[in-house]
Backbone as a ProteinNet text record, in pm:
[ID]
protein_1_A
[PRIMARY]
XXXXXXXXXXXXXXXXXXXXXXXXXXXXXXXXXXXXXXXXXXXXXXXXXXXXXXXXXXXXXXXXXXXXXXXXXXXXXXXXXXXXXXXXXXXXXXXXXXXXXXXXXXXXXXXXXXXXXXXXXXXXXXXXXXXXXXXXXXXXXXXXXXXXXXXXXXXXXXXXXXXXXXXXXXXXXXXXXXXXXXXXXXXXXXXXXXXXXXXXXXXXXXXXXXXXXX
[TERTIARY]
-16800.7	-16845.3	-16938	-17053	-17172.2	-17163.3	-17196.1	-17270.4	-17408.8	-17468.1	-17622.1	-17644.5	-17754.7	-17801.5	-17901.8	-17797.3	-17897.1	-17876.2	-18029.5	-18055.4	-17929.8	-17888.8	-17773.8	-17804.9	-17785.3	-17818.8	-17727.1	-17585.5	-17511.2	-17544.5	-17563.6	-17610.8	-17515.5	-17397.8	-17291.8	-17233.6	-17284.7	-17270.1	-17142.1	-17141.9	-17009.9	-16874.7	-16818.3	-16656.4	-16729.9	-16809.2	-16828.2	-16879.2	-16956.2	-16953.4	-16843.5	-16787.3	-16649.6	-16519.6	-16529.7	-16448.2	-16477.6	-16643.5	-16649.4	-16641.2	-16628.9	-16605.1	-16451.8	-16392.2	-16247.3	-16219.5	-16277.6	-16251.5	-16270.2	-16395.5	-16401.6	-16321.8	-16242.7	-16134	-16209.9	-16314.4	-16429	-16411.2	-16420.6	-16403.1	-16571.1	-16582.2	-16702.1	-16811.2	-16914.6	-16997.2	-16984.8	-17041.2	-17045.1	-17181.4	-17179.1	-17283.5	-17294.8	-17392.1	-17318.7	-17323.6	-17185.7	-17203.3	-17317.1	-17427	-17491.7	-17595.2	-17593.4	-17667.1	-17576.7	-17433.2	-17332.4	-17287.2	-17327.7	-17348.3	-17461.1	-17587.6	-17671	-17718.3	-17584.4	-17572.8	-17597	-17680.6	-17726.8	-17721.9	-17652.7	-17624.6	-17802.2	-17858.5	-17993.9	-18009.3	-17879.8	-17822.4	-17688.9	-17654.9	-17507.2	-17408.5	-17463.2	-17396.3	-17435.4	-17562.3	-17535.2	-17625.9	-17659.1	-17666.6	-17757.1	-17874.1	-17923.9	-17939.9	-17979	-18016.9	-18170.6	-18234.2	-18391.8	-18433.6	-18560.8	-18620.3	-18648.1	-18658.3	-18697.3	-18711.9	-18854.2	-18861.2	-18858.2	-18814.8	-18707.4	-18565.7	-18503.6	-18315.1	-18291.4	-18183.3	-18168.2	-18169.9	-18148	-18139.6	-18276.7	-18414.2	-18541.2	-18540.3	-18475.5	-18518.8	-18590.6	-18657.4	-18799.3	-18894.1	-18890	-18943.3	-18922.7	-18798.6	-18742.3	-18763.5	-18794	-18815.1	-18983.2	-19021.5	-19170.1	-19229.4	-19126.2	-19145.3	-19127.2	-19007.9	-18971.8	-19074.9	-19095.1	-19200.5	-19325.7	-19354.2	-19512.3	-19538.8	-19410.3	-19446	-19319.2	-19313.5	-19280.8	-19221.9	-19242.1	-19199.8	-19123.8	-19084.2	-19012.1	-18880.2	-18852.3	-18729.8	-18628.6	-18477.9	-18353.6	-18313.7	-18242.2	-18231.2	-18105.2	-18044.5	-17893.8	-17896.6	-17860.4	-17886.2	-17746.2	-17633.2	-17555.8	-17514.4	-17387.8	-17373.7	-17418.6	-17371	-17388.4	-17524.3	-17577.1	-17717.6	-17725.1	-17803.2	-17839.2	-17816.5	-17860.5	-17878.1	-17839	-17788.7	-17755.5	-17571.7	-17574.1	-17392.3	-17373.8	-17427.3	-17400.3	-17519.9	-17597.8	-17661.4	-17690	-17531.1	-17511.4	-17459.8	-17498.7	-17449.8	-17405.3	-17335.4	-17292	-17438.8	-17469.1	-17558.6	-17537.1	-17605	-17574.7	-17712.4	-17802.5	-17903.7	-17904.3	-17930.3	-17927.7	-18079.7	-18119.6	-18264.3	-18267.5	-18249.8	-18234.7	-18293.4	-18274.6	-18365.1	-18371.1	-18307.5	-18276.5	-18271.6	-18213.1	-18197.9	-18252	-18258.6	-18308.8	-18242.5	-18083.8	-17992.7	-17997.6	-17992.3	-17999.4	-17915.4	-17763.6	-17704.1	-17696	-17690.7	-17673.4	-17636.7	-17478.7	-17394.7	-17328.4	-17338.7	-17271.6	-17106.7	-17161	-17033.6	-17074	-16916.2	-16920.5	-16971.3	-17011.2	-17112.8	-16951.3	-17018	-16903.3	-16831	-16886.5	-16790.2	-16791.7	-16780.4	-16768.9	-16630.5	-16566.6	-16451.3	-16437.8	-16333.5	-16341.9	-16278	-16163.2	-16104.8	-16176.6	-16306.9	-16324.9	-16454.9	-16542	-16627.3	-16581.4	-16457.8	-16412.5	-16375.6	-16352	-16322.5	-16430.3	-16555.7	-16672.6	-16805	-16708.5	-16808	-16721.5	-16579.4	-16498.9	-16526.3	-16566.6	-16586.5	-16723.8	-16844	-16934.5	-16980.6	-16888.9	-16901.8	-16821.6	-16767.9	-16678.5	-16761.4	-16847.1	-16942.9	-17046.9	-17095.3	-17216.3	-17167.3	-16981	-17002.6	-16980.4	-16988.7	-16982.1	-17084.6	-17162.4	-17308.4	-17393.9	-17360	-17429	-17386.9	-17222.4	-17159.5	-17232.2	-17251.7	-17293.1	-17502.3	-17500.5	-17684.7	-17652.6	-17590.6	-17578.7	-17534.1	-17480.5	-17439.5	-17564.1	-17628.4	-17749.9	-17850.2	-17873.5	-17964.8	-17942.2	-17798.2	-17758.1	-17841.4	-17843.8	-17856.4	-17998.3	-18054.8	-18238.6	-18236.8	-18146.2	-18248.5	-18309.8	-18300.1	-18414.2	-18518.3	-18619.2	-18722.1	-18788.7	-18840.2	-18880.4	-18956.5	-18942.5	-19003.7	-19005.5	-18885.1	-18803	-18656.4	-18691.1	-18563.7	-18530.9	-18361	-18328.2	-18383.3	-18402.5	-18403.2	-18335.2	-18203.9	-18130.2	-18135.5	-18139.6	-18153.5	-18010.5	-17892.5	-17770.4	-17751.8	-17882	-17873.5	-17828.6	-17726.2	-17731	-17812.5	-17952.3	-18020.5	-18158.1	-18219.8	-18316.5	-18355.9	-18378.6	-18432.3	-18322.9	-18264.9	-18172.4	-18216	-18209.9	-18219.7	-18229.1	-18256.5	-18273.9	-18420.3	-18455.9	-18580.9	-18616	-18655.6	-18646.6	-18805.7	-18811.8	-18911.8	-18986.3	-19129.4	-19206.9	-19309.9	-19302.5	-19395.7	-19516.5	-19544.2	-19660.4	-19763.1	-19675.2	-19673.7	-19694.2	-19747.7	-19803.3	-19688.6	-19600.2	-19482.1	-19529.1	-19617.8	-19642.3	-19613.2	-19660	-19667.4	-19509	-19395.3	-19281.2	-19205.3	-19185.7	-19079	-18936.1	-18879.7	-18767.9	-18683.9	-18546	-18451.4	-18357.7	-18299.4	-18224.7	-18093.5	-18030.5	-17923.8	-17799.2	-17807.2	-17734	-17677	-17530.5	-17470	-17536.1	-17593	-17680.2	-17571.2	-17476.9	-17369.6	-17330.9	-17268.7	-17265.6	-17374	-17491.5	-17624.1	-17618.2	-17685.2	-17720	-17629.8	-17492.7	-17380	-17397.9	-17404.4	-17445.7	-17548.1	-17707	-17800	-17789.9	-17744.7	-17711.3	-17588.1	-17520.6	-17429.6	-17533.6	-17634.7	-17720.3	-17786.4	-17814.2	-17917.3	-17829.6	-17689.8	-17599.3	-17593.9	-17585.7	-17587.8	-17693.5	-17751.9	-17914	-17982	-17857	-17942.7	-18020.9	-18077.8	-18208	-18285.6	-18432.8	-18494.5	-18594.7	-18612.2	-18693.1	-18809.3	-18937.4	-19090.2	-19127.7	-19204.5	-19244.4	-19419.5	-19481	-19643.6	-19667.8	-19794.2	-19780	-19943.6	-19917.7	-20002.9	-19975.8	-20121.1	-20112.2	-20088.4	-20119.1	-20104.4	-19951.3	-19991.8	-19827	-19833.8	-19861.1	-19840.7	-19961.5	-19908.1	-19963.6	-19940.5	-20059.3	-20108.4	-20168.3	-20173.7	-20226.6	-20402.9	-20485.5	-20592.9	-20676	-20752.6	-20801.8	-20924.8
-10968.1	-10863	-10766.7	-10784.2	-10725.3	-10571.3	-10596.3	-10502	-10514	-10351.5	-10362.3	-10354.2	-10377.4	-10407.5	-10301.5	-10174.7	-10035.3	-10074.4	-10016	-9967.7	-9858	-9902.5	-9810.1	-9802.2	-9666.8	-9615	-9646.1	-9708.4	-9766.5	-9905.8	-9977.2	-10104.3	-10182.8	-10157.2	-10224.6	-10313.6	-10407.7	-10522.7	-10614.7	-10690.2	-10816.6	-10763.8	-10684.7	-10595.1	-10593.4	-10512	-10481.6	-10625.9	-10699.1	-10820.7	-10905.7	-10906	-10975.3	-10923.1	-10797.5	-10731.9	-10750.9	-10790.9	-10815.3	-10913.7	-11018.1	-11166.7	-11169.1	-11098	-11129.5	-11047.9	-10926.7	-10866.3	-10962.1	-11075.1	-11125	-11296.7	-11263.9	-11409	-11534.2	-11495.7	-11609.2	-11652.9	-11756.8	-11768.1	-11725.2	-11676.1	-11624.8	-11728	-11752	-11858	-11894.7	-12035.4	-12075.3	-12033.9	-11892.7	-11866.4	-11859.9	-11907.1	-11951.2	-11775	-11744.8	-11621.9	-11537	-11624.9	-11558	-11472.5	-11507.3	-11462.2	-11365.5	-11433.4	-11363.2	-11176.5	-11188.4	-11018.1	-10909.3	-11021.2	-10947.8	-10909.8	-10949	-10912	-10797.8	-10712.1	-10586.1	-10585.4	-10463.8	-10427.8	-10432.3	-10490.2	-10465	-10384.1	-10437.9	-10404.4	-10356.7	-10329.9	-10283.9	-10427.4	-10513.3	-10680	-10785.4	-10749	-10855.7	-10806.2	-10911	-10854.8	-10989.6	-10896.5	-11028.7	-10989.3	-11064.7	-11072.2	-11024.9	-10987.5	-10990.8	-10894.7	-10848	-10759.5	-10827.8	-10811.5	-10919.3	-10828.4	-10877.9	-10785.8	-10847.3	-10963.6	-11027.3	-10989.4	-11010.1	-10999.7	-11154.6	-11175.5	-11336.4	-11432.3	-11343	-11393.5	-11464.7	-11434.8	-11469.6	-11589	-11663.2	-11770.8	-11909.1	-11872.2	-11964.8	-11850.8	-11749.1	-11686.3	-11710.1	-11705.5	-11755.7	-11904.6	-12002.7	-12195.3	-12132.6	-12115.5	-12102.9	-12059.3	-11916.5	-11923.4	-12011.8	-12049.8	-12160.4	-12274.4	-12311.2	-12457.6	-12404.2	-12296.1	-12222.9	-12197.5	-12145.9	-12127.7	-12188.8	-12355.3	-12435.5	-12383	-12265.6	-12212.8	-12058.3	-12043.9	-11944.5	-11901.1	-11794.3	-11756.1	-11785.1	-11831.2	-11805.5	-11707.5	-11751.7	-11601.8	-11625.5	-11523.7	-11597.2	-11457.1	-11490.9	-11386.3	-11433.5	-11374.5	-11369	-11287.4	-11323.1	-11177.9	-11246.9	-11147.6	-11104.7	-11072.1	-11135.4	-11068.1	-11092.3	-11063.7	-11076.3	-10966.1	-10984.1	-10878	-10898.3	-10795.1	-10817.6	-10822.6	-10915.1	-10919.5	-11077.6	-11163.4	-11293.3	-11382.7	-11299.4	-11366.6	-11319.4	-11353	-11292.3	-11443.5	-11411.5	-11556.9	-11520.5	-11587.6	-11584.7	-11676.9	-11584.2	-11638.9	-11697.8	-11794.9	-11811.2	-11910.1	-11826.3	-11889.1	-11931.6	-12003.7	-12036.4	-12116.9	-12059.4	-12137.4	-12127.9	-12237.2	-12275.5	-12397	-12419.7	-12524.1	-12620.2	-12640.5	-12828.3	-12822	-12651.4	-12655.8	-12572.7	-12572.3	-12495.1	-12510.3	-12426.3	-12449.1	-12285.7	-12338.5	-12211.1	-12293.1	-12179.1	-12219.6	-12091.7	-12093.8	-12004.3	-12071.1	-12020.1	-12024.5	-11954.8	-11981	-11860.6	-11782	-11680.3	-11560.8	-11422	-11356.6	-11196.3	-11208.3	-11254.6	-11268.3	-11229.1	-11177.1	-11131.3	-11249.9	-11343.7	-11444.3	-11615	-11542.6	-11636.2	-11659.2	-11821.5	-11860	-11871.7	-11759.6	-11750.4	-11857.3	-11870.9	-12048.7	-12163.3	-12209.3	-12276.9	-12283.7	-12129.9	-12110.6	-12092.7	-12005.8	-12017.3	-12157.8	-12214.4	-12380.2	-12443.3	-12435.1	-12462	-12419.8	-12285.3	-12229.8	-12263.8	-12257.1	-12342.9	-12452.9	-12526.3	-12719.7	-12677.1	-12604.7	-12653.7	-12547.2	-12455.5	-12410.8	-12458.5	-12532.6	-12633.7	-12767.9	-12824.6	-12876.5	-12867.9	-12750.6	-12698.7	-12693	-12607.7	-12602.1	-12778.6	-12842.2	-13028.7	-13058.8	-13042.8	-13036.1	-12965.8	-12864	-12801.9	-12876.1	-12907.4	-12959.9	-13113.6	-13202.6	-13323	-13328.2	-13199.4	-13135.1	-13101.7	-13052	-13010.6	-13095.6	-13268.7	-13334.2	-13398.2	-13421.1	-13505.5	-13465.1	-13296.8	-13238.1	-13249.2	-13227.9	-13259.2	-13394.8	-13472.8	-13649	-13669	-13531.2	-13575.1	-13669.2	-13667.6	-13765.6	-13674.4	-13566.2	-13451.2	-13408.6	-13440.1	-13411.3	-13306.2	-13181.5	-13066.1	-13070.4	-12934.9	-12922.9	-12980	-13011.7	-13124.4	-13038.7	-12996.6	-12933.5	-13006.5	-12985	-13039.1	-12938.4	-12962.8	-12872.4	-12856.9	-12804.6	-12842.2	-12693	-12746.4	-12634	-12698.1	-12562.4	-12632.4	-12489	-12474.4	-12403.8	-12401.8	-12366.7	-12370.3	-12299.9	-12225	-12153.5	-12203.6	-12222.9	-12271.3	-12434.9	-12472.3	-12619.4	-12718.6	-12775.9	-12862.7	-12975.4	-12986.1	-13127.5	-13119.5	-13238.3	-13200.5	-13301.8	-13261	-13353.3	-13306.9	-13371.2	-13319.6	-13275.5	-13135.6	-13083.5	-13086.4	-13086.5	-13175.1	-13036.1	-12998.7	-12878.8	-12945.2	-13039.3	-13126.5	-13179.8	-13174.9	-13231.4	-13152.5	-13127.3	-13010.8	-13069.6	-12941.4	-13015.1	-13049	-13038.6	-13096.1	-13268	-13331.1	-13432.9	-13532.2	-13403.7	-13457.4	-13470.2	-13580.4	-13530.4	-13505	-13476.5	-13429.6	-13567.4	-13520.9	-13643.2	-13547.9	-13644.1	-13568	-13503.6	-13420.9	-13383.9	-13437.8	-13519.7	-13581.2	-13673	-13662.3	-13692.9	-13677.5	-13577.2	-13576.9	-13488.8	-13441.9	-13377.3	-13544.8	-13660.4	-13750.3	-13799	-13857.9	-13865.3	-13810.4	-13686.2	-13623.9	-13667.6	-13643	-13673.9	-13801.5	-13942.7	-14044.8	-14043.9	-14031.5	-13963.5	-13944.3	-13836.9	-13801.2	-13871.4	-13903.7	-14038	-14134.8	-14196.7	-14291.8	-14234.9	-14157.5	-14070.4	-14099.2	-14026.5	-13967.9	-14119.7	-14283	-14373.9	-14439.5	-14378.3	-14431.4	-14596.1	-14582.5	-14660.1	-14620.2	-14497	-14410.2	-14345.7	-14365.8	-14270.9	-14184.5	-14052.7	-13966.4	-13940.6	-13930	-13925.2	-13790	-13729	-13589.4	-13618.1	-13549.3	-13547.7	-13431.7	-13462.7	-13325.5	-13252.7	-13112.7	-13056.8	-12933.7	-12897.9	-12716.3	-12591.4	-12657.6	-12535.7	-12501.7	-12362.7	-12245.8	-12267.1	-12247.8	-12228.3	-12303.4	-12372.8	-12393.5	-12317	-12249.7	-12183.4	-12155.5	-12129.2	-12199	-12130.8	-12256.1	-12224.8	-12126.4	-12042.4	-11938.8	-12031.1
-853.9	-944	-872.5	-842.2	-732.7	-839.8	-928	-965.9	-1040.6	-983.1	-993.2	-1139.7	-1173.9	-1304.6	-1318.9	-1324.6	-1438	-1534.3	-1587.3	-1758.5	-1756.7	-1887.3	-1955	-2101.6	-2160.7	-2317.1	-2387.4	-2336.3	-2419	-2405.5	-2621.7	-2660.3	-2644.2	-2606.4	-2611.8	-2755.8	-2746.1	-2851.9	-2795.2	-2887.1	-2878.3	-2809.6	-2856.3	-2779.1	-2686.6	-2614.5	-2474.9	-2431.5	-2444.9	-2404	-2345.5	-2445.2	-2453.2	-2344.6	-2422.5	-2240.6	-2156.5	-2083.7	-1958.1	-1941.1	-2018.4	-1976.3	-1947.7	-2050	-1980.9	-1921.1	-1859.6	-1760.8	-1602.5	-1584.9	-1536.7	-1500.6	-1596.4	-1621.8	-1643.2	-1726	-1792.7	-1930.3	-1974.4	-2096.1	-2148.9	-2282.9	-2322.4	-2385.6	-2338.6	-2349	-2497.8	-2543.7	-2663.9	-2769.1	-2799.8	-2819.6	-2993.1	-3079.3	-3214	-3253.1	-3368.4	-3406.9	-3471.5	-3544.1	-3655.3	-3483.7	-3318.5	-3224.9	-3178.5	-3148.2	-3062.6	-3130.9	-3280.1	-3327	-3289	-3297.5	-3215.4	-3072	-3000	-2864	-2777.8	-2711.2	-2702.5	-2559.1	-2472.9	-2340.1	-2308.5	-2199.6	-2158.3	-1999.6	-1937.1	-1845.3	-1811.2	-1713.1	-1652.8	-1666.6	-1637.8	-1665	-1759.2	-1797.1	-1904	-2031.6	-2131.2	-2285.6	-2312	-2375.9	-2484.1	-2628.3	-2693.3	-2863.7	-2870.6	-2758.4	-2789.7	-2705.1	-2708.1	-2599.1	-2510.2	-2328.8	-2308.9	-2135	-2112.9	-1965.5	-1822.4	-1812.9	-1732.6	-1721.2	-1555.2	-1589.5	-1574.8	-1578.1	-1621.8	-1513.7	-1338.2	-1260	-1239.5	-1284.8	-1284.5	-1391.6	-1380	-1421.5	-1465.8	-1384	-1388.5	-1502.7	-1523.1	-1615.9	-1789.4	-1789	-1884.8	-1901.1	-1821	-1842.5	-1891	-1813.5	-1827.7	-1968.8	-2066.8	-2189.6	-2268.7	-2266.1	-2340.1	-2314.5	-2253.7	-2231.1	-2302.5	-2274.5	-2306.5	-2434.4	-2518.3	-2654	-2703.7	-2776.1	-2841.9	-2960.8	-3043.7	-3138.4	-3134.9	-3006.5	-2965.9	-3054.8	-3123.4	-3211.4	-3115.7	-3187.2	-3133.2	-3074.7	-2933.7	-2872	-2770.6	-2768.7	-2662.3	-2539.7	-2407.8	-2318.2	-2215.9	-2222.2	-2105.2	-2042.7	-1926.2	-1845	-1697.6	-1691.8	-1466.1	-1384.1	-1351.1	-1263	-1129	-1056.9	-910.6	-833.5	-670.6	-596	-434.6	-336.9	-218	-255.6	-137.9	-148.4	-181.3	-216.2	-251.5	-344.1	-407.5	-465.3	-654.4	-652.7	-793.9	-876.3	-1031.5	-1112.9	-1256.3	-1268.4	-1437.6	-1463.1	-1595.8	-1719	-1835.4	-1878.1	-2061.6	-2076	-2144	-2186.6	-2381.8	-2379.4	-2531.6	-2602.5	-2643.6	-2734.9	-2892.2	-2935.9	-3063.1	-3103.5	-3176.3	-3308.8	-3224.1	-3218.8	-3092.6	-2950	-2925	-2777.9	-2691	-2565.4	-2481.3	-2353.5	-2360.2	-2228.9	-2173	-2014.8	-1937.7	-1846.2	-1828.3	-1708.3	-1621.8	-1496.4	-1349.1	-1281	-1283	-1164.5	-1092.4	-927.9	-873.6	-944	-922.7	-954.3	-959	-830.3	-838.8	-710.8	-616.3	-452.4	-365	-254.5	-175.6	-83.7	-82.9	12.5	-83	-181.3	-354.1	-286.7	-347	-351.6	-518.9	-569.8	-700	-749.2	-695.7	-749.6	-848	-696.9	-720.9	-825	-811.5	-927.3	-1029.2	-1036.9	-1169.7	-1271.6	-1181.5	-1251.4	-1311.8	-1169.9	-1221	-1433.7	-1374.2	-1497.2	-1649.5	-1625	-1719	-1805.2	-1688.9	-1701.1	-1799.1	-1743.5	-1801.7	-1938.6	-1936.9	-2099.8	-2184.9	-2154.1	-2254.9	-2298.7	-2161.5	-2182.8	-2272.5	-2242.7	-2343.6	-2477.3	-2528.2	-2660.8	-2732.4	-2632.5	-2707.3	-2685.6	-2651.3	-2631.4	-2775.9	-2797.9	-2910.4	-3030.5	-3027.1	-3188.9	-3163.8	-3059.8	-3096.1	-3122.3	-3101.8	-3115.7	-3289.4	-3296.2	-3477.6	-3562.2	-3514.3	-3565.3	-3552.7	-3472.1	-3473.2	-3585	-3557	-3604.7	-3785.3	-3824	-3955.7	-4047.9	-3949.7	-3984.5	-3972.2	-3929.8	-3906.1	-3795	-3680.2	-3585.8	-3476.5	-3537.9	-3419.1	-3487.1	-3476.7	-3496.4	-3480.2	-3619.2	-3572.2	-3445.3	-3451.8	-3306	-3185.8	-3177.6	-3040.1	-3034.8	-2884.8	-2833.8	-2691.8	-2702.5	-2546.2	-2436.5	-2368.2	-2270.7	-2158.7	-2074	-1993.9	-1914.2	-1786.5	-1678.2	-1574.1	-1587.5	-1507.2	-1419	-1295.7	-1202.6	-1031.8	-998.6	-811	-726.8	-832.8	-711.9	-772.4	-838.3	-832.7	-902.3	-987	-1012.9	-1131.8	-1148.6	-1236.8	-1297.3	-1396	-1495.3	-1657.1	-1686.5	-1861.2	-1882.6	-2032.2	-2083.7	-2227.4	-2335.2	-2441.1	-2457.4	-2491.3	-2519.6	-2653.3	-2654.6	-2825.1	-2811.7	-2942.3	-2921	-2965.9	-3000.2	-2995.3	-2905.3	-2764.2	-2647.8	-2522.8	-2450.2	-2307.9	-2210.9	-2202	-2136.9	-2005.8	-1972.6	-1793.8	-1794.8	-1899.6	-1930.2	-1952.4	-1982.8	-2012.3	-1836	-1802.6	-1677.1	-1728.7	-1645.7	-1595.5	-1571.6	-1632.5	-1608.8	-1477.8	-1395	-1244.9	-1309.3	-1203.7	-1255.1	-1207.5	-1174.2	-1123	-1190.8	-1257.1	-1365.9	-1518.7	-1538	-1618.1	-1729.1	-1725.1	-1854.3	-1951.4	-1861	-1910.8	-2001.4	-1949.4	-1955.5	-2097.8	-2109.5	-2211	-2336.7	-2301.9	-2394.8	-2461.8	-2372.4	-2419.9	-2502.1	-2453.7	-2565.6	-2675	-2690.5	-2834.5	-2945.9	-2835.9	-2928.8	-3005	-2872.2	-2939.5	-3038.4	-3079.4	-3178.7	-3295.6	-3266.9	-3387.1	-3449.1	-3380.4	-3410.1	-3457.1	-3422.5	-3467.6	-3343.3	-3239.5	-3139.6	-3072.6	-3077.6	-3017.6	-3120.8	-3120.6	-3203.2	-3102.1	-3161.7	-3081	-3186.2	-3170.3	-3231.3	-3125.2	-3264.2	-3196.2	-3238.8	-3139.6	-3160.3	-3233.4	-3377.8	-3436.3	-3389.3	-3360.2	-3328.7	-3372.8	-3401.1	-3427.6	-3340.2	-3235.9	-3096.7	-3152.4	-3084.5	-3121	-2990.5	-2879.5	-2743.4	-2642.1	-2537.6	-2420.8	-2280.9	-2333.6	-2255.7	-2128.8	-2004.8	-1913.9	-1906.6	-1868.4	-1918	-1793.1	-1831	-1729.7	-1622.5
[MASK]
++++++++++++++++++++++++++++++++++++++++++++++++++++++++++++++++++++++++++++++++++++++++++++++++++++++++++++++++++++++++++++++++++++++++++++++++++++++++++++++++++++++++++++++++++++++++++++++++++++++++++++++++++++++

């Protein structure tokens, strides 16, 4: 793809979204509809639902909100970012009631083997949308506990894993599960939940945000 990411005055919305995913022979992330309407061009490649003064390739910006303010609105951000001749990625960030998934994976870089990324980004948005339906099946049954979101980071350029986030709780305190088979992992998880052979307990606290202290 390698294209730069100007501000453009056209908002685009969902059609233009959508054309560029299948312009790019991508299937279009699993993003739930009542977000995927409020989809808004922010850039030349990709679109979010929110204002937001990060591009998506900055990703550690985006973990860092989410962890920081526990009560963050729903917000969906995908599309194309990055810069140079090979350091470009498909996006699909998703934060919702239960979840908090951000994937970046290479795509559009000039010595990209599209083959085999394309397969890649396939596998794991098919992933994610069984991921969300067994998160909404859980969430249906009450075994998620307000203010408890997954949190899953499925990146090749900067940091990977999952851990369930407690807005009760100062996430420094939560580690990190590896990523290393961790699509399985998670999947299992939430089976145990949906079964009730796992329970998850959230700490209640008033803090809206952890903040880092001056």
């Amino acid at each position: 793809m390698n294209t730069p990411a100007n501000e453009s005055s056209d908002d685009g919305g969902l059609p233009s979204v959508l054309a560029l995913f299948e312009r790019e022979r991508l299937p279009f992330p699993p993003v739930p509809e009542r977000l995927a309407v409020s989809l808004r061009r922010k850039a030349r490649g990709w679109f979010s639902t929110r204002p937001t003064q990060s591009s998506p390739y900055c990703l550690e910006e985006f973990l860092a909100e989410v962890e920081t303010h526990p009560h963050l609105p729903d917000y969906a951000v995908v599309g194309f970012d990055g810069y140079g001749t090979n350091s470009w990625a498909m996006h699909y960030y998703l934060v919702g009631k239960a979840i908090a998934l951000f994937i970046q994976l290479p795509w559009g870089g000039a010595f990209l083997e599209t083959g085999p990324a394309r397969a890649g980004i396939v596998e794991l948005l098919e992933w994610a949308a069984n991921l969300q339906s067994k998160l909404q099946e859980a969430d249906a049954l009450r075994r998620i506990p307000d203010g408890v979101r997954l949190e899953v980071v499925a990146s090749r350029f900067g940091r990977a894993g999952w851990r369930w986030l407690d807005a009760g709780r100062n996430p420094m305190e939560t580690p990190w599960n590896p990523p290393f088979g961790m699509k399985d992992a998670m999947l299992r998880e939430i089976d145990n939940l949906i079964g009730g052979q796992l329970t998850l307990t959230a700490r209640r606290s008033t803090d809206t945000a952890f903040l880092p202290r001056s």
